[in-house]
C-alpha positions as CSV (number, residue, x, y, z in Angstrom):
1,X,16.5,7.7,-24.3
2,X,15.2,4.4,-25.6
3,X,11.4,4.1,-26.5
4,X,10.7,2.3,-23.3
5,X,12.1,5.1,-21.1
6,X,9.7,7.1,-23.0
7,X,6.9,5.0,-22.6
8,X,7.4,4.9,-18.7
9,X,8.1,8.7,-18.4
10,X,4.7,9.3,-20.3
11,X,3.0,6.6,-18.0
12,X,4.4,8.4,-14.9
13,X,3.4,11.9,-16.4
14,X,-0.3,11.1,-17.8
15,X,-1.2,7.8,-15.8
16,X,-3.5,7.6,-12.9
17,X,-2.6,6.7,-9.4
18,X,-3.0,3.0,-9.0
19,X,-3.5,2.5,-12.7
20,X,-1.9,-0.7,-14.1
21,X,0.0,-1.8,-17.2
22,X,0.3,-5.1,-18.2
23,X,3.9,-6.0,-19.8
24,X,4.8,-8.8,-22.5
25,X,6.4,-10.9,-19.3
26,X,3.5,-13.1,-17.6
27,X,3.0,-12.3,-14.5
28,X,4.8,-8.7,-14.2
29,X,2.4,-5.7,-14.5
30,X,3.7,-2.2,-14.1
31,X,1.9,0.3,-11.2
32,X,1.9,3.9,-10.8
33,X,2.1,4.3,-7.2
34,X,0.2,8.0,-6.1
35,X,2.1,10.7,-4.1
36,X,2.2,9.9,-0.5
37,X,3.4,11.4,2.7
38,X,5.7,13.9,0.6
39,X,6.8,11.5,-1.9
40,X,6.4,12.0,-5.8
41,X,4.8,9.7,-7.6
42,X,5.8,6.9,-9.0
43,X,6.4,3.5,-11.3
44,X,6.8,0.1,-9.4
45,X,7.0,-3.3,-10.7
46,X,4.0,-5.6,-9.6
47,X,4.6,-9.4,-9.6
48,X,1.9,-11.6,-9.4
49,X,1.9,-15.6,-10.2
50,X,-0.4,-16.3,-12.8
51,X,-2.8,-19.7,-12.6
52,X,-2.6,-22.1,-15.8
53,X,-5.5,-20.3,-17.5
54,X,-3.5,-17.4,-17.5
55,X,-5.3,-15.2,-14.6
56,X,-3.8,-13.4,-11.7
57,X,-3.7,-16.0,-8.4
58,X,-3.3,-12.5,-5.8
59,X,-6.0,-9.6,-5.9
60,X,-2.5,-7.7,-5.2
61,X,1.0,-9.2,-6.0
62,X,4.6,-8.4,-4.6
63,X,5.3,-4.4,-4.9
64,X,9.1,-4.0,-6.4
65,X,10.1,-0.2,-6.3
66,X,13.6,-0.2,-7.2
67,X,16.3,-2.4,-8.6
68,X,18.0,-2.7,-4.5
69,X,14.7,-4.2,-3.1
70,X,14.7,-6.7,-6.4
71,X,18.1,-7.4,-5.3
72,X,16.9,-8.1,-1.7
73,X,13.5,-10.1,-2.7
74,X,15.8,-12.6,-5.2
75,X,18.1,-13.3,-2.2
76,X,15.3,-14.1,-0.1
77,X,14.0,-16.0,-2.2
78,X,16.5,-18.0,-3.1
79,X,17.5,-18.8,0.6
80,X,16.1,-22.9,0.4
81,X,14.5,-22.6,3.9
82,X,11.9,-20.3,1.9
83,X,11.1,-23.3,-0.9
84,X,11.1,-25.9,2.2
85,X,8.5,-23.8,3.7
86,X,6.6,-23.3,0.9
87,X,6.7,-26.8,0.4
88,X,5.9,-27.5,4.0
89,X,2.6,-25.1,3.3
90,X,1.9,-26.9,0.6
91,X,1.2,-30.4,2.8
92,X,-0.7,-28.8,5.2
93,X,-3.2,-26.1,3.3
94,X,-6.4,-27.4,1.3
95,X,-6.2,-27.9,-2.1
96,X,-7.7,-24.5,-3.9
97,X,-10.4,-24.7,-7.2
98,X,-8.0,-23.1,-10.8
99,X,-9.7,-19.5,-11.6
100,X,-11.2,-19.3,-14.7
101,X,-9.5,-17.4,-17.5
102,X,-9.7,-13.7,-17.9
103,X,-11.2,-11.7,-21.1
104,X,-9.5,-9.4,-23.4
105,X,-6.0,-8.1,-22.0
106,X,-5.4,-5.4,-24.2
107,X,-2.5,-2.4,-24.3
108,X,0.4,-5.0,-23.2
109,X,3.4,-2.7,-22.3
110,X,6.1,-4.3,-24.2
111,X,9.5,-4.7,-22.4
């Protein structure tokens, strides 16, 4: 078992529910997701596009909890009638103000 299956079992095992990690990729946070409706708990991947001073643009980003629905959200993603309509938003929303940066980001969860 390599030391960042470790890492994640003991994050799993000791962390609390809805307790975050951040990772050494920007933007990609890990989550421990409670027990709910008869499931065990569990780790999921949180994605959430950062702003150029380096702070979170979502309060809550894209949930990824297994490697099948990553599978699924890069397909949809990649379809180009997702980026035109992005785009298309883009030309039609009000320009938004940058968030400030955010302060001391400390225990990075190294991948």
């Amino acid at each position: 078992m390599s030391s960042g299956d470790v890492r994640l079992r003991q994050f799993l095992n000791e962390g609390q529910a809805w307790e975050k990690k951040v990772t050494n990729i920007p933007g990609v946070s890990l989550l421990k997701l409670p027990t709910f409706k008869g499931t065990s708990p569990s780790i999921a991947i949180e994605v959430s596009p950062l702003n150029p001073a380096g702070s979170s643009t979502k309060r809550r980003g894209v949930i990824i909890r297994s490697s099948s629905e990553l599978d699924e959200i890069n397909r949809l993603l990649s379809n180009p009638k997702v980026a035109q309509l992005a785009k298309s938003i883009d030309e039609v929303n009000p320009s938004r103000e940058p968030a400030s940066a955010k302060d001391g980001v400390n225990d990075i969860f190294e991948i």
